[in-house]
TORBALO-490289 format. One record per residue (C-alpha): residue in three letters; x, y, z. Coordinates in steps of 0.02 Angstrom, whole numbers, plus 50000, padded with zeros to 5 digits. Example, Ala and Ser with C-alpha at 12.3 -4.5 7.8 and 13.67 -1.06 7.14 Angstrom:
BEGIN
Ala506154977550390/Ser506844994750357/
% end
This chain:
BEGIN
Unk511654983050101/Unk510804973049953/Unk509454966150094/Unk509024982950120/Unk508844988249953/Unk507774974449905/Unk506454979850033/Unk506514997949978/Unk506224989749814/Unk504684978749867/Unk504084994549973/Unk504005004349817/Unk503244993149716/Unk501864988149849/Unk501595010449814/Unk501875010749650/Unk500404996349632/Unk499315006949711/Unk499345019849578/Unk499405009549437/Unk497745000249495/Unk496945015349466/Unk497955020849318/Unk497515007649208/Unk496165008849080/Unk495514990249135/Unk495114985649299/Unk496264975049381/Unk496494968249557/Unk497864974749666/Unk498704957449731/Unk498914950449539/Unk499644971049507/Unk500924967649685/Unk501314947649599/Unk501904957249418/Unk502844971549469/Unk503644958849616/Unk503964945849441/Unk504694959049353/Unk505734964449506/Unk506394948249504/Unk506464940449306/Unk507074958549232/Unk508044967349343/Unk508844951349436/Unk508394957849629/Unk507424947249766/Unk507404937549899/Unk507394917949935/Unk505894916950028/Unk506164908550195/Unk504444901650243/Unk504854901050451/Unk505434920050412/Unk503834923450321/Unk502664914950442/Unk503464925350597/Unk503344942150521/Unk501994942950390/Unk500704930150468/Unk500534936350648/Unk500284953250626/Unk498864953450497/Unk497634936850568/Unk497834947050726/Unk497024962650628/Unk495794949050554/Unk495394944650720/Unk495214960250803/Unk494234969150673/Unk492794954250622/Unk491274955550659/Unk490924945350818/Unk489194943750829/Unk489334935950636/Unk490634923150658/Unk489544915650826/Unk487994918150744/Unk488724906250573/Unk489894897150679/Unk489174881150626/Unk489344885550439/Unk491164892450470/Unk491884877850549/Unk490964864850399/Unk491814874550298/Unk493734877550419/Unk493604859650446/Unk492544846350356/Unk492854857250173/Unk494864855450211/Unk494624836650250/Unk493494834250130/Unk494494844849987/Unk496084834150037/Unk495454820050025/Unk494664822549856/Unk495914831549784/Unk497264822349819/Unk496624805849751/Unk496134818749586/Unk498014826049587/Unk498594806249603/Unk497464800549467/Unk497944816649332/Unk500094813849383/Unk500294794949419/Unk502124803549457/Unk501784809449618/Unk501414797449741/Unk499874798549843/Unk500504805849993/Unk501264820849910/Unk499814820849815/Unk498924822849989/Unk500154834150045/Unk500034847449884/Unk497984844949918/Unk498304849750096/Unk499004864550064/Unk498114872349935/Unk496324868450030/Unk496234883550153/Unk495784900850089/Unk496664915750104/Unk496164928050239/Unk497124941050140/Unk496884936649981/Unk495024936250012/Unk494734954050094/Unk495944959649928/Unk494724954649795/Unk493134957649932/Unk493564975649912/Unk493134973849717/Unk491624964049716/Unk489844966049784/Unk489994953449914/Unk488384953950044/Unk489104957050205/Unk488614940350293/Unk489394931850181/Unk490954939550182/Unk490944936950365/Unk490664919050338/Unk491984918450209/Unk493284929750334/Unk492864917350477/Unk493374901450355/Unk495104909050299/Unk495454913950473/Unk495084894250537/Unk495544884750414/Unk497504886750403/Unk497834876250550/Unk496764860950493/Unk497244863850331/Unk499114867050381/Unk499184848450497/Unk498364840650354/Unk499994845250257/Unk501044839250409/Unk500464823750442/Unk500254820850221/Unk502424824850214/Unk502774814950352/Unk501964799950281/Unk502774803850124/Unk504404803650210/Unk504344787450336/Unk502974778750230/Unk501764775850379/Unk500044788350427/Unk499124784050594/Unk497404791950614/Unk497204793750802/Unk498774799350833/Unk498474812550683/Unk496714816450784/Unk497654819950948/Unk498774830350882/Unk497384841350805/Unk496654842550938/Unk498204849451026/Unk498584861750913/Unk496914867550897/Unk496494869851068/Unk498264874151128/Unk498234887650982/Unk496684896651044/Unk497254895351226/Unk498884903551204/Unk497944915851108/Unk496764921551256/Unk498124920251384/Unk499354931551298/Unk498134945451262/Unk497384945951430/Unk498814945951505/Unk499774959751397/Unk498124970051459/Unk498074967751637/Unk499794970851648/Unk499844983751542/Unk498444992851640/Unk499224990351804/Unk500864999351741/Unk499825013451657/Unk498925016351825/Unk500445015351949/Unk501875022951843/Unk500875032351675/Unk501495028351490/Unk502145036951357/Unk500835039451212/Unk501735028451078/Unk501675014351224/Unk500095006651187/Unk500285007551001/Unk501864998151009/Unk500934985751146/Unk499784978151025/Unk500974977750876/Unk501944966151002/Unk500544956451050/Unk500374944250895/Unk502074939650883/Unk502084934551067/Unk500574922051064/Unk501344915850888/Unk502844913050968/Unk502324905651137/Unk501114896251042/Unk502394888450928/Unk503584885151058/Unk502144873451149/Unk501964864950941/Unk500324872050948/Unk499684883650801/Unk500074901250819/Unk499084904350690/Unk497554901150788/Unk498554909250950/Unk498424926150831/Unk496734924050785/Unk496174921750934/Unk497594934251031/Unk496514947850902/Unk494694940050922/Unk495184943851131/Unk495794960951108/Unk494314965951033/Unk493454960451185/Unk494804970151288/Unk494434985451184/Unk492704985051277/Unk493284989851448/Unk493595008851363/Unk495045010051472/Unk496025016751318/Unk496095035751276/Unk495265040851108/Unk496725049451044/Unk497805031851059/Unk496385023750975/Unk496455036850825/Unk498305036650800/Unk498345014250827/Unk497015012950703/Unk497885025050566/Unk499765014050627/Unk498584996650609/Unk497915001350406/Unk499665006850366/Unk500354989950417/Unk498934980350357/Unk499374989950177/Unk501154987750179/Unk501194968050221/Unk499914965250115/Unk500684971049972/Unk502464964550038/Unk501664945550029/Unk501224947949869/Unk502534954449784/Unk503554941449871/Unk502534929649790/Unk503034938349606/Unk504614936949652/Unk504684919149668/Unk503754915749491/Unk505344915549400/Unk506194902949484/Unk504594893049528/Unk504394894249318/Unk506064888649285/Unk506144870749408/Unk504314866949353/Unk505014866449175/Unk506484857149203/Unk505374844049284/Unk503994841149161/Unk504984825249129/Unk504494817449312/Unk502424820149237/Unk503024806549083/Unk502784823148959/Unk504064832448856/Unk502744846648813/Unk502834860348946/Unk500944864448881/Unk500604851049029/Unk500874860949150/Unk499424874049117/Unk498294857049082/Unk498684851349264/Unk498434868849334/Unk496814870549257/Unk496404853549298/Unk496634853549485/Unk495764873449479/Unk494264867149417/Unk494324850049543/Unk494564863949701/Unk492884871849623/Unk491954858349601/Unk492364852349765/Unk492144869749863/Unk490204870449751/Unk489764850849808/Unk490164855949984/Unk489094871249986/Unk487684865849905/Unk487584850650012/Unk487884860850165/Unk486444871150120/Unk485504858450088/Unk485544851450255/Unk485174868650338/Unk483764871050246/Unk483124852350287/Unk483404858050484/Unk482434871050475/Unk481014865850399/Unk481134850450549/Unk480964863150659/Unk479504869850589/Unk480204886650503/Unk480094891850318/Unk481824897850265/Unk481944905950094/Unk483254896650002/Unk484714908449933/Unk484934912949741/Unk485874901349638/Unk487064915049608/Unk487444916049824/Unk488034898949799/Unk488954899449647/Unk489704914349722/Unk490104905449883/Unk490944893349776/Unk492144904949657/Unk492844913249840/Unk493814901549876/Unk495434913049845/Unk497024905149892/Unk498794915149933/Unk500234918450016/Unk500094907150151/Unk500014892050020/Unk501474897149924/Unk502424899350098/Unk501904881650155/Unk502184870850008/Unk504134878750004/Unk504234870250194/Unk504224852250102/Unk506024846450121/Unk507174843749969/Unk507674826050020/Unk507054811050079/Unk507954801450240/Unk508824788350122/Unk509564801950047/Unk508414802849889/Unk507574819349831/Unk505844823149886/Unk504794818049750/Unk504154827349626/Unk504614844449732/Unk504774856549622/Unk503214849249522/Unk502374853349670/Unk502774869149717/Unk502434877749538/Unk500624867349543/Unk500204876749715/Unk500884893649638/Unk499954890849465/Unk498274887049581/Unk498464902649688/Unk498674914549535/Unk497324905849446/Unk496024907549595/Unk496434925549603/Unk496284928249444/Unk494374917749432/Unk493604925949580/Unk494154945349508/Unk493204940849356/Unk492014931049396/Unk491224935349566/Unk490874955249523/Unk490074945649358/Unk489214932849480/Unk488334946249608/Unk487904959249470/Unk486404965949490/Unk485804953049614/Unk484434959249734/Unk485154956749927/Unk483854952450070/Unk483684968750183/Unk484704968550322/Unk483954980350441/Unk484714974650604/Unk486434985150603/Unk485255000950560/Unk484294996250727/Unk485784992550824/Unk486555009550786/Unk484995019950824/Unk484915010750972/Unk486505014051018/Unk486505030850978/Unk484925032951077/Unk485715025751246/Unk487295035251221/Unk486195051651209/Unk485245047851358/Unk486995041551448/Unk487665060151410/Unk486075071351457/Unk486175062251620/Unk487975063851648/Unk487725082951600/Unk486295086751719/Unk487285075851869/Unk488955087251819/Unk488185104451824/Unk487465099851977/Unk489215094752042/Unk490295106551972/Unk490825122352089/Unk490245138452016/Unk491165153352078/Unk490215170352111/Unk489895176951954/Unk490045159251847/Unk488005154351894/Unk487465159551719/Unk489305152351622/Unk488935134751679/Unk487115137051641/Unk487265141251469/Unk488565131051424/Unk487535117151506/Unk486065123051387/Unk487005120551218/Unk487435105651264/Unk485845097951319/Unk484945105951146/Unk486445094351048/Unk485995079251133/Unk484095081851134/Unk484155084650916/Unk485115069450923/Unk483775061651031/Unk482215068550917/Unk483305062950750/Unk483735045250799/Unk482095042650904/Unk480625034650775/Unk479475046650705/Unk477925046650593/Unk479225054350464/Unk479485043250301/Unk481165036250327/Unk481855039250114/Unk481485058850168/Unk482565053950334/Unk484105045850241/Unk483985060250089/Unk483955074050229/Unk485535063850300/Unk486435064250148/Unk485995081850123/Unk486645087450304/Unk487955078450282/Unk488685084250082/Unk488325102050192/Unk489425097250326/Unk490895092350224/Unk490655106750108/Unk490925117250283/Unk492155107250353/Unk493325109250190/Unk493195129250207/Unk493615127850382/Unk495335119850335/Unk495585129150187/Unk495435146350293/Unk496825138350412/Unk497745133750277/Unk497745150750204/Unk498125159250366/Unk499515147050409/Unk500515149750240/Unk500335169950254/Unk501015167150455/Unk499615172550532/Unk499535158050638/Unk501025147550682/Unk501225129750575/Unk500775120050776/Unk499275129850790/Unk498695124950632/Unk499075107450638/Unk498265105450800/Unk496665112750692/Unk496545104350545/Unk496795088050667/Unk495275093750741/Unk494395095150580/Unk495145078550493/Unk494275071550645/Unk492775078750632/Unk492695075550428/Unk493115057050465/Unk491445052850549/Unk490445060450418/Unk491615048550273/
% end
């Protein structure tokens, strides 16, 4: 009974956040808002939970990189692959390797392979944590694709990293090439699993639907399922199912292109889809409140195991290995630049090189979260002589004090960062849309003329099927003459759009206050007018 009430608890503070975010006079980001109220949960009032990092991984994990997955942009993450994986996987070697010789050098204490270990686990971003503190800053949309496509790669290097660092911290030995092959496996093996699952969830999925139908909920509850299978599967094979997720999400998108699923499913998955995204977001980071306390408490009692008595140390060595991940994230990017730039001009193009401010911003968003907190609490509490791990609980608090603080940096400093900065145009999705809305017009005046050619028309029906074939012809042809280019100046286009569309909502919200009216005074029944504002909500959501 307690379990349960300590996830009511986190559920209502994941809401309550959500008002108080907006509440406060100061703004304030919504993940350090879940980590206080899930701190006070836990240091005041004496509820929580003893975070079980296999637990968390199963149920929190899966679930939302498979959202990541399904809902990034494709066409970015090929078109920057090459900048996404130099930053998945040469910035995690490269950030382990430097930071753990840092983290050696600043606490003799710790011995250099937990030193690796801690540097392992703290080098890949958040995927979560990132699209959290996106959603307050002006962040240009390519590179917060880039930056999505890094956090969503570079747990599993950055997670065997951490592997093979503990293990040579327990037996004392590291081999490279066998460290190399298993990479490779779970890499590969990850992704695989990933593909597999998903396509074949779909096929068989379709082949029910077609021979024996489906209840409505059915698909809904399909992909929910989904992720946790490829995790699983892929976990079972010691692969990574956190790539199997990824990549179990980055295939369904591709599924979703067949069309073979009905609109109303795909209205009512996407509106089940946000509310889980919402509610395990805020669940991981209250969770990770919740564990301050305790964290707080073993990281004092071993200040000792540093060679300090003042507990003012602690913040020192936070701050310390912060600014080391920084400095480390900016020398990566600004070389990495650099060489881009010094490709293109070999191949004879003139690239404009990016503000300063891109690549200081580039730098700050390296936001670290859950996932780190839930990985350094896998290092075991003993070694196999019997001896305690070293310097564990050192460890852990040094991860949680680096997560908080790299929240904390990019929610003040990035919206500081990208203020008023001038963005290159990017005309290309405007293009893609009109085109797309210019073939789907086309697509649907054929498909009319071909149906009202096929359709029977009863004696009587000629000038029915004509008319109603009229109006919808005129709809598709103003689409056609309002997407199709023009001689028109295209500000007077977009203000005319924004005026036909404040119109249109104005409208829209009459509609549903009439059928709210007429509903509450019984003049139409309460499933008559649900089934009409539906239609309306609809409706009011394409023009939001």
């Amino acid at each position: 009974m307690q379990s349960i009430e300590v996830v009511l608890a986190m559920l209502l503070a994941v809401l309550a956040s959500g008002y108080l975010v907006r509440m406060l006079p100061f703004s304030l980001p919504l993940p350090l808002v879940q980590i206080g109220l899930g701190a006070v949960i836990s240091g005041v009032f004496k509820q929580g939970v003893e975070l079980d990092p296999d637990i968390f991984f199963l149920l929190f994990l899966p679930p939302l990189l498979f959202l990541d997955g399904w809902r990034i942009p494709k066409s970015g993450l090929f078109r920057d692959r090459g900048v996404i994986l130099a930053l998945a996987l040469g910035l995690v070697v490269f950030t382990v390797l430097g930071a753990g010789f840092l983290i050696h050098w600043m606490i003799p204490s710790i011995p250099l392979p937990v030193a690796f270990a801690l540097a392992a686990i703290i080098s890949p971003t958040d995927p979560v944590a990132v699209s959290s503190i996106a959603a307050r800053a002006p962040i240009p949309k390519r590179m917060m694709h880039i930056l999505e496509g890094e956090s969503l790669l570079n747990d599993a290097s950055g997670l065997v990293c951490f592997r093979f660092a503990v293990a040579a911290a327990m037996t004392g030995g590291f081999s490279l090439a066998s460290a190399s092959v298993t990479f490779l496996w779970v890499a590969l093996a990850g992704l695989a699993v990933g593909v597999a699952v998903t396509l074949a969830i779909a096929r068989a999925q379709n082949w029910i639907s077609r021979h024996f139908g489906e209840e409505s909920g059915s698909p809904i509850l399909v992909s929910l399922l989904t992720p946790f299978g490829a995790y699983l599967l892929a976990e079972h094979l010691e692969a990574s199912g956190i790539l199997a997720a990824v990549a179990a999400g980055i295939t369904m998108s591709r599924v979703e292109l067949s069309g073979q699923a009905l609109a109303s499913t795909r209205v009512q998955r996407a509106a089940v889809w946000d509310t889980v995204q919402f509610t395990l977001n805020g669940i991981m980071f209250v969770l990770l409140g919740e564990q301050l306390p305790g964290i707080l408490s073993d990281a004092l009692g071993s200040v000792e195991e540093a060679g300090h008595m003042n507990t003012w140390w602690l913040a020192v060595y936070a701050l310390g290995i912060s600014t080391g991940l920084a400095l480390l994230r900016f020398i990566w990017v600004w070389c990495s630049l650099r060489w881009s730039l010094l490709q293109a001009h070999w191949r004879g193009e003139q690239p404009e090189p990016p503000h300063w401010r891109l690549v200081a911003a580039m730098s700050l968003a390296g936001v670290r979260g859950a996932i780190t907190l839930a990985g350094v609490l896998t290092l075991p509490l003993l070694l196999p002589d019997g001896r305690p791990f070293p310097a564990r609980e050192l460890v852990v608090f040094l991860a949680t004090a680096v997560i908080l603080l790299s929240l904390v940096v990019a929610s003040l400093a990035l919206p500081r960062v990208l203020r008023g900065l001038q963005m290159p145009a990017e005309p290309a999705e405007r293009r893609e849309e009109d085109l797309a809305r210019l073939a789907a017009a086309r697509r649907a005046v054929a498909a009319i003329e071909k149906a009202q050619r096929e359709l029977p028309a009863r004696a009587g029906e000629a000038e029915l099927y004509t008319a109603a074939a009229a109006r919808l012809l005129a709809l598709y042809q103003n689409r056609l003459h309002d997407v199709a280019p023009s001689g028109t100046d295209a500000a007077q286009l977009r203000q005319a759009d924004q005026i036909e569309r404040t119109l249109r909502l104005a409208a829209l919200q009459a509609e549903r206050e009439e059928i709210f009216t007429l509903a509450r005074h019984r003049r139409i029944s309460d499933e008559t007018s649900r089934k009409l504002v539906r239609e309306i909500d609809l409706i009011e959501s394409r023009y939001r």
